[in-house]
N, CA, C and O atoms as a GROMACS GRO file, in nm:
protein
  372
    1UNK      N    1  -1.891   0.618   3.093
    1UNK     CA    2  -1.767   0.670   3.040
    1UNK      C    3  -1.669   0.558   3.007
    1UNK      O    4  -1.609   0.552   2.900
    2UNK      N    5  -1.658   0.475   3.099
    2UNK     CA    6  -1.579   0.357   3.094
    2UNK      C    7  -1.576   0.257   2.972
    2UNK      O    8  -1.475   0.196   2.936
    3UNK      N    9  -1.709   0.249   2.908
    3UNK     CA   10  -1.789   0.195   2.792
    3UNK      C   11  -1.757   0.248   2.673
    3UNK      O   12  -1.712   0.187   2.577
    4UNK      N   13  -1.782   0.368   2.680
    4UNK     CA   14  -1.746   0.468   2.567
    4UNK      C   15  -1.582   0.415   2.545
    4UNK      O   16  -1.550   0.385   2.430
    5UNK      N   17  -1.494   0.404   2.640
    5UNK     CA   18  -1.325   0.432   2.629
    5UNK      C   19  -1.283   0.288   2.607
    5UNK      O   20  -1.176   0.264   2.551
    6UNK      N   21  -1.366   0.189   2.650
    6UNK     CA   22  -1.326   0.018   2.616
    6UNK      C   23  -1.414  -0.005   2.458
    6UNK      O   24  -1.372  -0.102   2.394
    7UNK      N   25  -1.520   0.068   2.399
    7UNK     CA   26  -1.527   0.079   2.291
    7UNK      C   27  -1.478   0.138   2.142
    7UNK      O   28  -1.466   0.089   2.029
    8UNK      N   29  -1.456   0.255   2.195
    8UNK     CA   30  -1.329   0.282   2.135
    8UNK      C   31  -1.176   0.236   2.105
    8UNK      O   32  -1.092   0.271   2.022
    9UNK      N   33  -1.180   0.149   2.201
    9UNK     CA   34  -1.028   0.065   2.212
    9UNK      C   35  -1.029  -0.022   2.131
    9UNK      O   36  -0.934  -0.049   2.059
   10UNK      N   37  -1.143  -0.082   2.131
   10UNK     CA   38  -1.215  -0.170   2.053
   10UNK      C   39  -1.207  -0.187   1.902
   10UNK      O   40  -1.165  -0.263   1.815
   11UNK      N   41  -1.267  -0.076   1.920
   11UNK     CA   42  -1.282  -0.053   1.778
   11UNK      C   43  -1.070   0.014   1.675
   11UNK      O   44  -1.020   0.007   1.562
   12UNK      N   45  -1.043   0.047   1.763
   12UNK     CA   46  -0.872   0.083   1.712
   12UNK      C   47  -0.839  -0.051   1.675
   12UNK      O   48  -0.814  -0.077   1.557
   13UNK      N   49  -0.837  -0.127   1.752
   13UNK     CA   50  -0.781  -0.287   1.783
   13UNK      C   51  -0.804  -0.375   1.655
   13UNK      O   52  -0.739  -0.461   1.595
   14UNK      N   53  -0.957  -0.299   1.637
   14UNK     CA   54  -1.030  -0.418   1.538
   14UNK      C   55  -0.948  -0.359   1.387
   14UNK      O   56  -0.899  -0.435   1.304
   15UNK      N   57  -0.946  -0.236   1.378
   15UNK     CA   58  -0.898  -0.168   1.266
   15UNK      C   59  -0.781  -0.204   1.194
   15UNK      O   60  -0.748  -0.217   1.076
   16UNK      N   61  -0.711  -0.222   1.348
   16UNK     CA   62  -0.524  -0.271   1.318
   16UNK      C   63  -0.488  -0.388   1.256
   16UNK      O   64  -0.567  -0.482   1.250
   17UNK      N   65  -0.374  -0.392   1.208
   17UNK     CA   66  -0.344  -0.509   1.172
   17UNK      C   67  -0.342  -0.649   1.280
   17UNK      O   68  -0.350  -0.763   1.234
   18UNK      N   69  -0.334  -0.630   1.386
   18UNK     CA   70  -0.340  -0.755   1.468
   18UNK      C   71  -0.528  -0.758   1.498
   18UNK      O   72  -0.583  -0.838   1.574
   19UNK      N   73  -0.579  -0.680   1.439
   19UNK     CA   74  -0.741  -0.734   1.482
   19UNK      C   75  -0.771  -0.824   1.293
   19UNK      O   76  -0.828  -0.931   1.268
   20UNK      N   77  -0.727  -0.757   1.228
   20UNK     CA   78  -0.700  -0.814   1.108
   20UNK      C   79  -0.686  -0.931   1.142
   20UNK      O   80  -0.787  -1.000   1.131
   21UNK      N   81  -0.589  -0.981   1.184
   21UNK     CA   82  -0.538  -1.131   1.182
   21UNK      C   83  -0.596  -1.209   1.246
   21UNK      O   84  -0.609  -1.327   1.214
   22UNK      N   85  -0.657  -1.137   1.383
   22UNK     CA   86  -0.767  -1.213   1.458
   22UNK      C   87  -0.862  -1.237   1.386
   22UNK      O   88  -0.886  -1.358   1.381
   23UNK      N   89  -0.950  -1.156   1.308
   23UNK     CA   90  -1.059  -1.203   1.204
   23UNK      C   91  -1.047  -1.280   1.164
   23UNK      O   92  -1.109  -1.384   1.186
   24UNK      N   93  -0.952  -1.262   1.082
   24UNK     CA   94  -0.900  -1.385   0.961
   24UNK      C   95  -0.886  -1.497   1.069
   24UNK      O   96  -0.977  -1.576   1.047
   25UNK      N   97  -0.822  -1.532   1.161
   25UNK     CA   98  -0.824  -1.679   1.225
   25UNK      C   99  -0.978  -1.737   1.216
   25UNK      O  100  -1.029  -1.839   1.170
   26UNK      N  101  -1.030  -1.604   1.291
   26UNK     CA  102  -1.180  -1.661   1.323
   26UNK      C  103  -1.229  -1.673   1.248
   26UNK      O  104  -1.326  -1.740   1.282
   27UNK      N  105  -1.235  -1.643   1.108
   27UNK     CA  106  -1.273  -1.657   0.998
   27UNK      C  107  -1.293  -1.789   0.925
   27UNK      O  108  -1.386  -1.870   0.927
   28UNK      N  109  -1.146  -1.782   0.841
   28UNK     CA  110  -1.064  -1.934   0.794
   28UNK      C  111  -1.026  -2.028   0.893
   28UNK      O  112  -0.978  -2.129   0.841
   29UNK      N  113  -1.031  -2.031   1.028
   29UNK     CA  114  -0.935  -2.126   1.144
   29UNK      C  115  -0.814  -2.160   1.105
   29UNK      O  116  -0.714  -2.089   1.093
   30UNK      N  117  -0.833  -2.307   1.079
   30UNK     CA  118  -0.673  -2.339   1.101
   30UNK      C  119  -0.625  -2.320   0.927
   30UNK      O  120  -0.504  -2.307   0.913
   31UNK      N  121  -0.712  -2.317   0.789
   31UNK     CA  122  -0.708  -2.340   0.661
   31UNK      C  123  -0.629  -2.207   0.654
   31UNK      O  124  -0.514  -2.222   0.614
   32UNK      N  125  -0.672  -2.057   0.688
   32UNK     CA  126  -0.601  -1.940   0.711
   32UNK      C  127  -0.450  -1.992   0.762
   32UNK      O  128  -0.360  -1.985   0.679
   33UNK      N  129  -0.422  -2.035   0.876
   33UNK     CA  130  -0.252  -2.057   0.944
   33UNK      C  131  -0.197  -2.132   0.843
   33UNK      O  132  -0.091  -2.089   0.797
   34UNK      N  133  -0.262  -2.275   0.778
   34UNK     CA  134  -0.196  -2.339   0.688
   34UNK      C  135  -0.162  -2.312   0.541
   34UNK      O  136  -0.084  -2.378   0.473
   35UNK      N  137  -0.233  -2.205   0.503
   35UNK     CA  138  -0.167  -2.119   0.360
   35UNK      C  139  -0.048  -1.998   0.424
   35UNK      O  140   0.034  -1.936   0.355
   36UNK      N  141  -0.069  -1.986   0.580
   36UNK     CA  142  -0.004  -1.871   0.604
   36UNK      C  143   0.129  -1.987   0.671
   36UNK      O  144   0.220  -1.948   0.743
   37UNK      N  145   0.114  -2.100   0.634
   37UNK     CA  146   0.264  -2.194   0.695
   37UNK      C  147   0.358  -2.217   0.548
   37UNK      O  148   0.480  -2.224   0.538
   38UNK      N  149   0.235  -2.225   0.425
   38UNK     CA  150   0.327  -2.217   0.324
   38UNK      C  151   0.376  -2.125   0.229
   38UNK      O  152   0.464  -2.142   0.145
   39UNK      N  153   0.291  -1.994   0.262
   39UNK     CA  154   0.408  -1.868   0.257
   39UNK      C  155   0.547  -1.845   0.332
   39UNK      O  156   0.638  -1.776   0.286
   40UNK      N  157   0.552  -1.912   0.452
   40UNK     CA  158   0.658  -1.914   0.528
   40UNK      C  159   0.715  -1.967   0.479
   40UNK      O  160   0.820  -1.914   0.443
   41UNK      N  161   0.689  -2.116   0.438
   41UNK     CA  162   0.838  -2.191   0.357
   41UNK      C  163   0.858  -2.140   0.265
   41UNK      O  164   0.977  -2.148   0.237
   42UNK      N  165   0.783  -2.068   0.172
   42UNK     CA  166   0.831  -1.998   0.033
   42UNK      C  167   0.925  -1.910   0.108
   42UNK      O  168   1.039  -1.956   0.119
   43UNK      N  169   0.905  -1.809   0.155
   43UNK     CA  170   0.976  -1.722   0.213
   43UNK      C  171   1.091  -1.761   0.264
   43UNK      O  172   1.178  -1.678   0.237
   44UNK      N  173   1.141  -1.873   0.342
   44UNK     CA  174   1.234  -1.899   0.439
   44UNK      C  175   1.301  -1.987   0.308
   44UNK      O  176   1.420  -2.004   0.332
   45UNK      N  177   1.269  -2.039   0.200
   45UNK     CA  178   1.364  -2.114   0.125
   45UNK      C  179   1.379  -1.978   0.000
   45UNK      O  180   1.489  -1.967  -0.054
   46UNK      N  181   1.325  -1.930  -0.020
   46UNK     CA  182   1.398  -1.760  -0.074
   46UNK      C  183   1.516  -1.688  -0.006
   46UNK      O  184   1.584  -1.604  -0.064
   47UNK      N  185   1.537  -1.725   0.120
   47UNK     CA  186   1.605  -1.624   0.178
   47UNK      C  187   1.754  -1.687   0.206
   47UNK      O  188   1.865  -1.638   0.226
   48UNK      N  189   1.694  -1.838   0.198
   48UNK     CA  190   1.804  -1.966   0.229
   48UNK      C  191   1.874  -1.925   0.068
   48UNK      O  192   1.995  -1.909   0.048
   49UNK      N  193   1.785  -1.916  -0.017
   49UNK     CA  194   1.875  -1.891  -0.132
   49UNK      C  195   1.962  -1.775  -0.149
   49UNK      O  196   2.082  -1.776  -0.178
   50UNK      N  197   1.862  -1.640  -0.118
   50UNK     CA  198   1.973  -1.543  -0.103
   50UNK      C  199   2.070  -1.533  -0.033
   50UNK      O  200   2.162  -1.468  -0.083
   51UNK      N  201   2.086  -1.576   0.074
   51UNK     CA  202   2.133  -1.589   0.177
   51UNK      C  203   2.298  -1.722   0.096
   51UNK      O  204   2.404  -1.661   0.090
   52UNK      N  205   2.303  -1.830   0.060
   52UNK     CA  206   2.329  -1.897  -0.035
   52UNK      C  207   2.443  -1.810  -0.133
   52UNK      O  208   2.566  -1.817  -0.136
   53UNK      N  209   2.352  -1.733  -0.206
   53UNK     CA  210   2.456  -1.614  -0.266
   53UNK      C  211   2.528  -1.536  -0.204
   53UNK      O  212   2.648  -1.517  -0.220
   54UNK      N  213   2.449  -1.484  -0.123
   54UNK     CA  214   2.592  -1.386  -0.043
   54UNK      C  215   2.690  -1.426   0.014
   54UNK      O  216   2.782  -1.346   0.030
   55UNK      N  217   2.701  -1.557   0.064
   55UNK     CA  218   2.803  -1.642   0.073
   55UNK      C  219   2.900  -1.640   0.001
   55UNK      O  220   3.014  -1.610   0.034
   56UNK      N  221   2.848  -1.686  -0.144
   56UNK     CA  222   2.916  -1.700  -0.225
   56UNK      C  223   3.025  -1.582  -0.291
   56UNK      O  224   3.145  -1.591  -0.319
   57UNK      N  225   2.942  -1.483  -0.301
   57UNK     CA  226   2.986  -1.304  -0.349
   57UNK      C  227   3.045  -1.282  -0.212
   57UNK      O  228   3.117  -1.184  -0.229
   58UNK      N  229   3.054  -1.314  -0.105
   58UNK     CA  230   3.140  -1.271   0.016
   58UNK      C  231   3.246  -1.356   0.012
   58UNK      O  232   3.349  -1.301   0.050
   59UNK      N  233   3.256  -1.449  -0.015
   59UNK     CA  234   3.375  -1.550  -0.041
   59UNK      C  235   3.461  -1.531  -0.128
   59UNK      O  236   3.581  -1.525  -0.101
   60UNK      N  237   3.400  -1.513  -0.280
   60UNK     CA  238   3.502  -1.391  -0.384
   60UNK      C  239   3.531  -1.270  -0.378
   60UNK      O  240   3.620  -1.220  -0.446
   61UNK      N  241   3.448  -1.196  -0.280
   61UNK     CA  242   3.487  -1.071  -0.242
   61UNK      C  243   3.677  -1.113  -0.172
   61UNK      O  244   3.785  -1.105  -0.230
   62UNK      N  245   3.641  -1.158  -0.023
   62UNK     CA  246   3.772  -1.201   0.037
   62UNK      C  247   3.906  -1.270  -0.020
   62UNK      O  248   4.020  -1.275   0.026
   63UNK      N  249   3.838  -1.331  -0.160
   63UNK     CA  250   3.975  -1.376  -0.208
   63UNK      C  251   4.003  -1.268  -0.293
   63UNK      O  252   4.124  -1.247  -0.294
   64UNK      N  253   3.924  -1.171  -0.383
   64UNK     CA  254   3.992  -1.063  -0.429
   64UNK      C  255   4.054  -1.003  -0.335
   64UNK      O  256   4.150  -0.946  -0.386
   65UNK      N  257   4.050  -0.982  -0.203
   65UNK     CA  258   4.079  -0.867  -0.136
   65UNK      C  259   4.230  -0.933  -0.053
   65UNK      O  260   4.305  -0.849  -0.004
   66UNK      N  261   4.265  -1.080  -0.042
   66UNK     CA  262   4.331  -1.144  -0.030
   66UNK      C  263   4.441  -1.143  -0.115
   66UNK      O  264   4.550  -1.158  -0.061
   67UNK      N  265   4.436  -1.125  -0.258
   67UNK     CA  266   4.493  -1.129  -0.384
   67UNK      C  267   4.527  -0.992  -0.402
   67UNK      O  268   4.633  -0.959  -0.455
   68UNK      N  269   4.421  -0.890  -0.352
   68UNK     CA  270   4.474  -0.716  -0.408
   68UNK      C  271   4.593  -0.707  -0.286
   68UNK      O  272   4.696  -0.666  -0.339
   69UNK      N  273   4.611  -0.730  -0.154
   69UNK     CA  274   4.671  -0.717  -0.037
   69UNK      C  275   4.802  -0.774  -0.106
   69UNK      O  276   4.893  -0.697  -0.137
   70UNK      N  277   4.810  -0.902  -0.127
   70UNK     CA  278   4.910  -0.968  -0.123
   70UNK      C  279   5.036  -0.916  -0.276
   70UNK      O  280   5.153  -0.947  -0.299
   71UNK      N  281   4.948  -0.839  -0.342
   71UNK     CA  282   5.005  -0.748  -0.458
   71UNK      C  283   5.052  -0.620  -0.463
   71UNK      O  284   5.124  -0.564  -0.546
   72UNK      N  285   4.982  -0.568  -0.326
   72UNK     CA  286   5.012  -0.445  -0.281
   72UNK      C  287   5.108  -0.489  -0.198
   72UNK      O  288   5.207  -0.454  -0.263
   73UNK      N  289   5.149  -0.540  -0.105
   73UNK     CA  290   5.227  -0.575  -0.045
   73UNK      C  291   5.394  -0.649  -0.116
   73UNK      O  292   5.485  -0.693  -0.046
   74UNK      N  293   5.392  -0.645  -0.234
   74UNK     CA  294   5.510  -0.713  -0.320
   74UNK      C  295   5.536  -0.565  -0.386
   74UNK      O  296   5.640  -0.504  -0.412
   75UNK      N  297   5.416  -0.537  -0.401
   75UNK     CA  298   5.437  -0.376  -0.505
   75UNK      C  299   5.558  -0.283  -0.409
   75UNK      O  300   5.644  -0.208  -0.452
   76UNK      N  301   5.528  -0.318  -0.266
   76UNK     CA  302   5.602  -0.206  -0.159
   76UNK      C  303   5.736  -0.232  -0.168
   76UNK      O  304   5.832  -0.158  -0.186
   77UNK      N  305   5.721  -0.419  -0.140
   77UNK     CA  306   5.822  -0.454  -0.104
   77UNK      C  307   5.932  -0.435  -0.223
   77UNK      O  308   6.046  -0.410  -0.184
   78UNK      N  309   5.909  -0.446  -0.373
   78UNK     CA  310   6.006  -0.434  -0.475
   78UNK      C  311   6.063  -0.230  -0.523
   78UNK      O  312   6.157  -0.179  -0.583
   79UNK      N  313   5.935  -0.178  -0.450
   79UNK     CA  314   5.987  -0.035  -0.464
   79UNK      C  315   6.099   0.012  -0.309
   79UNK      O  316   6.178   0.103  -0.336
   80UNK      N  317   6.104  -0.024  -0.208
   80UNK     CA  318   6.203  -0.032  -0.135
   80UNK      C  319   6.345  -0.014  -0.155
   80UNK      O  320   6.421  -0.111  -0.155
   81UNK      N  321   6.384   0.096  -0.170
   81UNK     CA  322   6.570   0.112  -0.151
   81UNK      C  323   6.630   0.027  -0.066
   81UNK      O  324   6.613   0.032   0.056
   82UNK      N  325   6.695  -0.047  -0.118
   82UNK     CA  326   6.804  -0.099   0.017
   82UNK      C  327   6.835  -0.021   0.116
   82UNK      O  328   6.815   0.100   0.112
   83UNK      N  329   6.880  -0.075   0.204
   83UNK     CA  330   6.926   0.028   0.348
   83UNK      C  331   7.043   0.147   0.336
   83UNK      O  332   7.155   0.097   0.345
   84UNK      N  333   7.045   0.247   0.324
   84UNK     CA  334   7.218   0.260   0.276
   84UNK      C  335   7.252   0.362   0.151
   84UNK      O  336   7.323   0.462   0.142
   85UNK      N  337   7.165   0.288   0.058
   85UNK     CA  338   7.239   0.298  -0.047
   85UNK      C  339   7.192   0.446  -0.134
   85UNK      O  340   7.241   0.470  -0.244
   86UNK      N  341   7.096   0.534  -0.072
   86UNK     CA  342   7.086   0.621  -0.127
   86UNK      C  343   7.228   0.738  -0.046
   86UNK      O  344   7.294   0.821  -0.109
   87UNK      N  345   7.237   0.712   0.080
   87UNK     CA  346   7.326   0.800   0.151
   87UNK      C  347   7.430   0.851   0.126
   87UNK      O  348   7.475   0.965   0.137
   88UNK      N  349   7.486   0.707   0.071
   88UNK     CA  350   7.655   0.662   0.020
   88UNK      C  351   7.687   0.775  -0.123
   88UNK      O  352   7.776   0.840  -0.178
   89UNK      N  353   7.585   0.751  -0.129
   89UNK     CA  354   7.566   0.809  -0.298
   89UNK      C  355   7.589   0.967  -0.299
   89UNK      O  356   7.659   1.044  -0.363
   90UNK      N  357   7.488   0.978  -0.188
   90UNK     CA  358   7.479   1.178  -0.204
   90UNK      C  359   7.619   1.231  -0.147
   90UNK      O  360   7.675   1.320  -0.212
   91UNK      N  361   7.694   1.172  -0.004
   91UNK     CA  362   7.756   1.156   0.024
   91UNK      C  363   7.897   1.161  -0.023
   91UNK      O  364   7.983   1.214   0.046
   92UNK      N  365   7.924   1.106  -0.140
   92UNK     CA  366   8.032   1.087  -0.217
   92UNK      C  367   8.044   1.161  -0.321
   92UNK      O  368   8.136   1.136  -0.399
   93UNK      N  369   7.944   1.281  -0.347
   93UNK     CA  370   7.930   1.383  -0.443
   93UNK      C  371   7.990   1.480  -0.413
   93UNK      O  372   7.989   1.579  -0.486
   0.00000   0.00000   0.00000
């Protein structure tokens, strides 16, 4: 019974992607890891690039949003009544 249930395990294992990869080592050895070291740098200097941009588009994001604030904030400040001066007014009618 025991045989049957460690063969079966076996066989799941081998199916999966991590028995996959075991093949392939045992397969290719180290020639397999070393095409699979320079997909990594492709990959990791792709991401350095995207990564690169969003910097950049996050950096103009903040100064638009720096620039819309600081416009909204003049917009308030020039629509503002003086203190007073609507009171005086109704007041004296």
């Amino acid at each position: 019974m025991e045989f049957i249930l460690f063969a079966l395990a076996l066989v799941i294992i081998a199916r999966s992607g991590l028995g996959r990869a075991m093949a392939d080592r045992i397969r290719y050895g180290t020639a397999g890891a070393a095409g699979s070291d320079r997909r990594l740098e492709e990959y990791a200097a792709q991401v350095t690039e995207e990564l690169t941009a969003l910097r950049a588009e996050l950096t103009d994001l903040a100064e638009r949003m720096d620039f819309t604030e600081r416009t909204l904030l003049q917009l308030k400040r020039s629509a503002a009544l003086p203190q007073g001066s609507g009171l005086e007014q109704d007041g004296g009618q």
